[in-house]
C-alpha positions in Angstrom: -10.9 -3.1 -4.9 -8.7 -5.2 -7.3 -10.4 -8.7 -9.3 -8.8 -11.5 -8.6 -6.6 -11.4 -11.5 -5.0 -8.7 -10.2 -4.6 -9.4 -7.0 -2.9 -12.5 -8.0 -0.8 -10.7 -10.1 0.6 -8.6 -7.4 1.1 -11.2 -5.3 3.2 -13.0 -7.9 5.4 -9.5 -7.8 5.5 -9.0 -4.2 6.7 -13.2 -4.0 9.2 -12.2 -6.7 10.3 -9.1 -4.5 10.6 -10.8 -1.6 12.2 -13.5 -2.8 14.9 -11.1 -4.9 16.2 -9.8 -1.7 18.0 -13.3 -1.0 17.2 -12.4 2.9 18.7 -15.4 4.9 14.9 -15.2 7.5 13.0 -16.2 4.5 11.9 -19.5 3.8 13.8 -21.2 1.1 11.7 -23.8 -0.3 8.0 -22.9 0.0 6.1 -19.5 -0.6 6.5 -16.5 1.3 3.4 -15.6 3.7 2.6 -12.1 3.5 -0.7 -9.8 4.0 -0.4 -6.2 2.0 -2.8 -4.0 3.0 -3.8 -1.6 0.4 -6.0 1.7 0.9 -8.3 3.4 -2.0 -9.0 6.8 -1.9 -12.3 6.3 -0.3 -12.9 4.6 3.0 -15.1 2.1 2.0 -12.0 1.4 -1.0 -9.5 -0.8 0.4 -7.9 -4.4 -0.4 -5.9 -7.2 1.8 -4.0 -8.6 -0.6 -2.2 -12.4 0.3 0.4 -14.7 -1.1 -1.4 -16.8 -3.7 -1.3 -20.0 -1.8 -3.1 -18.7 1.3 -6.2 -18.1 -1.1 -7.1 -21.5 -2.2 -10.9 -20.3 -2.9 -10.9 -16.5 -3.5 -14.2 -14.8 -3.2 -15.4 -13.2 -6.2 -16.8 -9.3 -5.7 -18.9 -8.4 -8.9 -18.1 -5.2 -8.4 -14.1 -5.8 -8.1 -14.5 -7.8 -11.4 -16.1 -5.3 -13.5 -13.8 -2.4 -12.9 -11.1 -5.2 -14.3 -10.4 -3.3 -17.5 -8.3 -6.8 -18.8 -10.7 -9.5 -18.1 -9.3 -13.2 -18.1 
């Protein structure tokens, strides 16, 4: 579920949520570390998506990248 564009996109809009709320337990100067968990509507369809840094070398899923209808 999700290429890698996208999943990079939404972590650069979760970091940017996070980072909007101004909470004083964050870390100021270096990325937030989060895991979202996201569930398709099948079983079998589901995603962990992390903050960008923790994925230096994302894998690539054929599958994942062909149902990327805006292709980098």
């Amino acid at each position: 579920m999700f290429s890698v564009r996208q999943k990079r996109e939404v972590s650069e809009a979760v970091q940017k949520i996070l980072r909007d709320t101004d909470h004083p337990e964050l870390p100021k100067n270096r990325e937030i570390n989060f895991c979202l968990e996201v569930f398709g509507v099948n079983e079998w369809s589901w995603s962990n998506i992390h903050n960008n840094g923790a994925v230096e070398s994302p894998s690539v899923n054929p599958w994942n990248e062909s149902q990327d209808k805006e292709k980098s």
